[in-house]
N, C-alpha and C positions, 0 to 999 in steps of 0.2 A: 286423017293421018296425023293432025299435029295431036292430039291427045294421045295418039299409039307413043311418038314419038317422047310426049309427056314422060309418060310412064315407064320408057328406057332410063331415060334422065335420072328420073328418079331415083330408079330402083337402083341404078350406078352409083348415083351419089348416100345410099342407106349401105352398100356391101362395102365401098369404099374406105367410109371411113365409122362404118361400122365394126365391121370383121378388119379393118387399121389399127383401131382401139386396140384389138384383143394382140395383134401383133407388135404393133411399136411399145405396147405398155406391158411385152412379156408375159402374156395369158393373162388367167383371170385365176392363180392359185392361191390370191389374197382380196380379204373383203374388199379392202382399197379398188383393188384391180377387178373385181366383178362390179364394183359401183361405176366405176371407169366406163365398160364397157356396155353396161345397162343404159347409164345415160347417154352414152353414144351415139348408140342405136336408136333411143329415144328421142333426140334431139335433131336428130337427120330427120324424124318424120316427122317433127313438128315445122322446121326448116324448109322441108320439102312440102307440107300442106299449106305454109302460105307462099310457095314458089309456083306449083303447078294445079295446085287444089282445083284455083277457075280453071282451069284445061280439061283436065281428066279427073277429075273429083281424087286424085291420087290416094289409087289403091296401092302401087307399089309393090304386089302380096298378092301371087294367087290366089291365096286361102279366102282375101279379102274378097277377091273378084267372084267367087265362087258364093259367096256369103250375098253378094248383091247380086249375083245372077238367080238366086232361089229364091231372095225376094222380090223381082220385079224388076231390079232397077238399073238392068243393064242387059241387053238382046246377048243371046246365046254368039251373035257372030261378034259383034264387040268384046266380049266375055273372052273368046276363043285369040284375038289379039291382043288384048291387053297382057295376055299370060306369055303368049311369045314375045312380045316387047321386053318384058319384065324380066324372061330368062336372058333374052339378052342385053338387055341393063345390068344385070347383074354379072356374066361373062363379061362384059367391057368392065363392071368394075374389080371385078378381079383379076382382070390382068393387068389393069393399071397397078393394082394393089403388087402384082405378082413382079414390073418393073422394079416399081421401088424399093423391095426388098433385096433382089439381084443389086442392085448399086448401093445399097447400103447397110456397111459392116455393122452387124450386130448380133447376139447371142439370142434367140427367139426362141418362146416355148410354143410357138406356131406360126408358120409363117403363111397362113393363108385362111386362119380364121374359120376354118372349117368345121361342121358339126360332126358328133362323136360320143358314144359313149363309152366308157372301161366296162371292163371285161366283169367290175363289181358292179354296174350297174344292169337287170337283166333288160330283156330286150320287150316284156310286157311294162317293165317298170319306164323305161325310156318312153315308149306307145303311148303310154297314158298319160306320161308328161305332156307331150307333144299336142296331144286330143286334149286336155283340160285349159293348157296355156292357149291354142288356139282358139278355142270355144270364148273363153273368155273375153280374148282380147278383140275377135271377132265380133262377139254382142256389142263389146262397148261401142267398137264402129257403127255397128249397123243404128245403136241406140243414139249418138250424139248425131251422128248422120241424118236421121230420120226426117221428110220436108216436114211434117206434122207436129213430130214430138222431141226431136234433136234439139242443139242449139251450136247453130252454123260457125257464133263467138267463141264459140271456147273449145269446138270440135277437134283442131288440130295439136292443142295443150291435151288436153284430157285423154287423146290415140297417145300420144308423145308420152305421157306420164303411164298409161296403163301398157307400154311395152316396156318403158323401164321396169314395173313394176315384175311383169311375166319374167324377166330378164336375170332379177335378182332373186327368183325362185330356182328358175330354170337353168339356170348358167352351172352350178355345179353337178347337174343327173346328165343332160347333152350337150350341153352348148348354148340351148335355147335356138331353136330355126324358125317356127312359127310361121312360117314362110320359103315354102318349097323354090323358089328362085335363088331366096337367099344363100339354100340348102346348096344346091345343082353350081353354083358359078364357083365359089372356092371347091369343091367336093374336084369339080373336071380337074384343077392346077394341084392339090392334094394328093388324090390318087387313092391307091392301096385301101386302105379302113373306109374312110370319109365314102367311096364311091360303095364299099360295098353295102354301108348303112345306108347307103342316101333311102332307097328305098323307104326307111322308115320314116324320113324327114319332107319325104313328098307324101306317101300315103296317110301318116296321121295328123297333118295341118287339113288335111283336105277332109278327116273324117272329121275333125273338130269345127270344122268353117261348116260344112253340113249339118251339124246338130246345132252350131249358131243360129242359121238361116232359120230354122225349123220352128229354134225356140221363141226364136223374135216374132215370126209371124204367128207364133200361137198368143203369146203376153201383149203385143203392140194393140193398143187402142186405135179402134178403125174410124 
């Protein structure tokens, strides 16, 4: 249970003052402000990998969970909680996020951080975002992770630094989700648009953590 509980923590503490970033620092409609919130994001999970890492190897990220459940390295029923934990990690950190915005006066180009695409972005072009950035950020996981071929030292820099990276790709086509929890806790307090895209921000982390899995176990020296 304390590993379930791990990855509530966590996940709370990455939307928090993740999806904070994009609110208190008025979106992300300047480079400034997409580097803002990229290393935010980033920095909650390096933060949080030497907080609860020894616990629950902090995934944080269903996509994550799903990437280690195809490799091996986590039982389908563990797999199955870690993701409810996660979504509600993420729900408690958005309605924390959702208090502090109610008590305090300010002009906000989003007030919950939510993922999104405009109406110039299509909805193949968002998809593919979503499956390339996760794919990505997924191998590096499963790659520094690895007991064999990883390296446990630098594991929590290197996820940390390669979400900032996805973050400053991704941040102008959806928001960048990456992570279907992340997606689901602002999307509930959001509402309208956010809820009706979510779909896309749970099904394509989950198609791109799949082709993660896939590829790892094919390139991984056994």
């Amino acid at each position: 249970m304390k590993k379930y509980f791990a990855e509530m923590i966590g996940t709370m503490v990455l939307v928090l003052f993740g999806c904070g970033s994009a609110v208190f620092n008025g979106g992300v409609g300047t480079t400034a402000q997409v580097l803002t919130v990229a290393f935010a994001f980033g920095l909650s999970v390096v933060a949080m990998a030497h907080a609860i890492g020894g616990v629950s190897g902090c995934h944080i990220n269903p996509a994550i969970t799903l990437g280690c459940l195809i490799t091996g390295r986590i039982s389908g029923k563990d797999a199955g909680m870690y993701m409810l934990f996660q979504v509600i990690g993420a729900i408690i950190g958005s309605s924390i996020l959702y208090l502090l915005v109610s008590g305090y006066a300010g002009d906000y180009a989003t007030t919950t951080g939510a993922n999104g695409f405009s109406d110039s972005v299509s909805v193949t072009t968002a998809f593919l975002a979503e499956v390339v950035g996760t794919f990505a950020f997924v191998l590096v996981v499963l790659g520094v992770t690895d007991s064999k071929q990883g390296n446990a030292t630098t594991a929590g820099l290197a996820i940390g630094l390669s979400l900032v990276l996805v973050h400053i790709v991704l941040i102008p086509i959806t928001g960048t989700s990456v992570n279907p929890a992340r997606s689901i806790g602002p999307a509930i307090f959001q509402g309208g648009q956010a809820l009706s895209q979510l779909w896309l921000f749970i099904v394509a982390p989950f198609v791109g953590a799949l082709l993660s899995g896939v590829v790892w176990k094919a390139i991984q020296t056994k």
